[in-house]
C-alpha positions as CSV (number, residue, x, y, z in Angstrom):
1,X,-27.3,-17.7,28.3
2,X,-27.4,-20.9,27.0
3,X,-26.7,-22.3,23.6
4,X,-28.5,-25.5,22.0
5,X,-27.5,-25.5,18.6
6,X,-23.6,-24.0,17.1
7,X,-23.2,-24.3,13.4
8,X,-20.1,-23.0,11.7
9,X,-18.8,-23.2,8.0
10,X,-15.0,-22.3,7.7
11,X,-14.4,-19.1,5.1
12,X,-12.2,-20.3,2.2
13,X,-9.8,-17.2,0.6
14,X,-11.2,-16.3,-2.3
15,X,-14.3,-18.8,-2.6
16,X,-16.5,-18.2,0.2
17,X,-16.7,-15.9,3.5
18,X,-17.6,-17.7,7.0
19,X,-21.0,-18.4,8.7
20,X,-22.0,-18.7,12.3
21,X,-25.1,-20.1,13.4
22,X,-25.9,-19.9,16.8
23,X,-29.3,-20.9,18.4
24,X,-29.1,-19.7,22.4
25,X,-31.9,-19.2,24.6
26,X,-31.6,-15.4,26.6
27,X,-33.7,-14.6,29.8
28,X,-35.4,-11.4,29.6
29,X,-34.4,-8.2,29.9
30,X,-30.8,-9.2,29.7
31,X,-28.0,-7.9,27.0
32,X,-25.5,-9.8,25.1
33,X,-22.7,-9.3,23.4
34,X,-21.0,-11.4,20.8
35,X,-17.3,-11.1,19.8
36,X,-15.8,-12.3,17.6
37,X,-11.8,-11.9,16.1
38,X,-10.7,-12.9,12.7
39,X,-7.4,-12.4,10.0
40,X,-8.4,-10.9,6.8
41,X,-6.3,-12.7,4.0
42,X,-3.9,-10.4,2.3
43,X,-5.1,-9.9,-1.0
44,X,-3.4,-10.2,-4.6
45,X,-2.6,-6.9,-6.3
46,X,-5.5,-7.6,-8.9
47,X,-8.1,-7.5,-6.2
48,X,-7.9,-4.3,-4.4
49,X,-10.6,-1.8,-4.8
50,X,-9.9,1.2,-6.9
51,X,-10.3,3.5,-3.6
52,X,-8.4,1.5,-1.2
53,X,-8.7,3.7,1.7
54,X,-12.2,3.1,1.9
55,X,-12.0,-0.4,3.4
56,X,-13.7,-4.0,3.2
57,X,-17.4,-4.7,4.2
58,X,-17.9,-7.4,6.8
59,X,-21.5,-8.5,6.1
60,X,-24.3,-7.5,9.3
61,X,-25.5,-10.3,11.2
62,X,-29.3,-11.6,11.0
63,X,-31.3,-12.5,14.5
64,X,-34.1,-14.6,14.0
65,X,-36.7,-14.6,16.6
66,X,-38.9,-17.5,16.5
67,X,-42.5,-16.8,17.5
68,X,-44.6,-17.7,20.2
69,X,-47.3,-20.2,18.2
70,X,-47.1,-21.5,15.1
71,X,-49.0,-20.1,13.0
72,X,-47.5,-16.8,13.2
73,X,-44.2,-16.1,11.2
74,X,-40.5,-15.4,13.0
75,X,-39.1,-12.5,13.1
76,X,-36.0,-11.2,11.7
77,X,-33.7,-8.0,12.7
78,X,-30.8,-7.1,10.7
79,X,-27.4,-5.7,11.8
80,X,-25.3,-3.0,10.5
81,X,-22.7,-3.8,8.0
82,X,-18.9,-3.4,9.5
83,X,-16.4,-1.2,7.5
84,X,-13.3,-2.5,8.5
85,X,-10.4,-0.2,7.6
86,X,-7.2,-2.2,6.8
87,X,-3.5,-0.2,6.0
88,X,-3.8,0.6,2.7
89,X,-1.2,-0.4,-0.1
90,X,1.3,2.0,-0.9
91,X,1.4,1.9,-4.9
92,X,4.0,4.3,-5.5
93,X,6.6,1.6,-5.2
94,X,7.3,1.4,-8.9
95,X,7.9,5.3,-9.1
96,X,10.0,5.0,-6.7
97,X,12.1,2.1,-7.9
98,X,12.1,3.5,-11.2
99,X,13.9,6.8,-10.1
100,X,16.1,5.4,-7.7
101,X,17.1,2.9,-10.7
102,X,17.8,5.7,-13.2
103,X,19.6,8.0,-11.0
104,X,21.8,4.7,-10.1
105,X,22.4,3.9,-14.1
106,X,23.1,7.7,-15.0
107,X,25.7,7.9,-12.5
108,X,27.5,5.1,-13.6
109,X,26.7,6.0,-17.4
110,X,27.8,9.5,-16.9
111,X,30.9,8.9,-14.7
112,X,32.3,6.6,-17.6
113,X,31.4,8.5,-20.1
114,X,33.6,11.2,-18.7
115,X,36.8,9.3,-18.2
116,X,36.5,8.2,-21.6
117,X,36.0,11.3,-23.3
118,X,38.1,13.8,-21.3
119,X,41.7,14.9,-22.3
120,X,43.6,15.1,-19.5
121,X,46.7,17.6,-20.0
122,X,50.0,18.0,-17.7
123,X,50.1,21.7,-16.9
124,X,53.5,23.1,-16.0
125,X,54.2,24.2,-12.2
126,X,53.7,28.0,-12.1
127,X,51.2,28.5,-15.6
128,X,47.9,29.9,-14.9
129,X,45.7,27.2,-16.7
130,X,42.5,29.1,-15.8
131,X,40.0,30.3,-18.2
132,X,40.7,34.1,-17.0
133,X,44.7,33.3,-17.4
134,X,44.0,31.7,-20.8
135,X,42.2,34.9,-21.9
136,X,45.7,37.2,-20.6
137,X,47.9,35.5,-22.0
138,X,46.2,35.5,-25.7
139,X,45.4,39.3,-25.3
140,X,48.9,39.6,-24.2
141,X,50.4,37.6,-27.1
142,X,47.5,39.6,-29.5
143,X,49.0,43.2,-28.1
144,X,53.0,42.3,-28.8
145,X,52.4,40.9,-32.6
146,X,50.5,44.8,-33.1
């Protein structure tokens, strides 16, 4: 394989994707196989799809064969379009720092609110403060006044 002619045009984020032009002359009967890595840009929260798990299309390539004489027109095959599956964003970041915020602030809220608004009473050593002792001693105190 040889190549004669390599044209490429840098993508720009957000403006244009990338080309590759490459003329190469193949014996016959052979295969070839063209690879080719590349970073897709992160992308603003704005711009993702609604279903993000579906992925990005990378555009299918074009081979144009010329022909043998003139007067007869090239031919062109088309490639498949690439789905390229990227990790897909996790948008349940706000739920969760809105709970995690609110369980934070009614904590705090409802820890001050109960120091503020309890009574706090000195019980002496030996009384049974309890609700069930509160409840003998006023049937108690009820059954001697009758």
């Amino acid at each position: 394989m040889k190549a004669r002619d390599v044209h490429y045009l840098a993508p720009m984020p957000r403006h244009r994707t990338g080309l590759l032009e490459l003329t190469l002359d193949l014996p016959a009967a052979t295969s070839t196989y063209l690879s080719i890595s590349f970073d897709y840009v992160y992308l603003h929260y704005g711009e993702h799809r609604p279903d993000a798990n579906r992925g990005f299309d990378i555009g299918g390539s074009v081979v144009r064969i010329p022909a043998a004489s003139p007067e007869q027109p090239p031919i062109f095959l088309y490639g498949h379009n690439l789905l390229a599956s990227l990790p897909t964003p996790d948008f349940s970041m706000p739920y969760n720092v809105i709970t995690f915020t609110s369980t934070l602030v009614a904590l705090f809220f409802g820890s001050i609110f109960n120091m503020l608004t309890r009574e706090f009473h000195v019980v002496a050593e030996g009384s049974d403060n309890s609700f069930i002792g509160r409840l003998k001693s006023r049937f108690s105190k009820k059954a001697k006044a009758d």
